[in-house]
N, C-alpha and C positions, 0 to 999 in steps of 0.2 A: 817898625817891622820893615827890612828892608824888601822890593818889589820884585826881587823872585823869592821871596820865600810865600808874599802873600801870592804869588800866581802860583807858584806850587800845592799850595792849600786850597784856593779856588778851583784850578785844575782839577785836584783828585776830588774835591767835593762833587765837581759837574760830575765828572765819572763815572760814582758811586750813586749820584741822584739819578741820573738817566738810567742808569741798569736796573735802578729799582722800580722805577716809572715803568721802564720798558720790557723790560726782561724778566725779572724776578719778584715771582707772586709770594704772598705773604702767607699766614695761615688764620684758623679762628680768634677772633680777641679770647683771652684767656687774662688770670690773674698771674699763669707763669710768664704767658709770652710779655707782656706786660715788663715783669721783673725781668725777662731777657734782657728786652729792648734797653729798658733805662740803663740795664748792667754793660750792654756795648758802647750808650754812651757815653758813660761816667768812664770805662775802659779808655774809651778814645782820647776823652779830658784828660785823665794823668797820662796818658801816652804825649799828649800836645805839649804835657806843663815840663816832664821828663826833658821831650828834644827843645824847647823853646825857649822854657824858663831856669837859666843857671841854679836861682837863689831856692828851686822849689826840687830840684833836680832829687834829691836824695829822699825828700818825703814824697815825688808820684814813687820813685820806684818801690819804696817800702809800700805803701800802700798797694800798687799793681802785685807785688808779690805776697802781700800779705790775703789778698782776694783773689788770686791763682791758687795757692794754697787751701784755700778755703772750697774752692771748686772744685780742687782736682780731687779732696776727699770726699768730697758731696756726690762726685761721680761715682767713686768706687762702693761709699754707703749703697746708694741706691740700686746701684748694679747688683749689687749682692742678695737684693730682695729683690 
């Protein structure tokens, strides 16, 4: 990995870890929040393997679309009730 891309990554991790430290309170453990949490960062995984990884490129995005898809009608299900 060359060394701006791993300072670009370290960067925006500090970033993200301070604000949550600092700034941005959480909510109650739950079994959803839970499956939120893991679901941001499995998101984040194929997002990393998408811009990083050439050979994986086409299966993060199928998978990222294929569980956006999955969401977006999970939203509209439950909106409806």
């Amino acid at each position: 990995m060359k060394i701006e891309k791993l300072c670009l990554v370290a960067g925006i991790s500090a970033f993200f870890g301070l604000e949550r430290i600092t700034q941005i309170h959480g909510h109650a453990l739950s079994w959803a929040g839970t499956y939120e949490a893991f679901a941001h960062i499995w998101i984040g995984f194929l997002l990393a393997l998408w811009i990083f990884e050439k050979e994986y490129r086409r299966f993060a995005w199928v998978s990222f679309a294929a569980i956006t898809a999955i969401e977006t009608v999970m939203f509209f299900v439950q909106r409806a009730h």
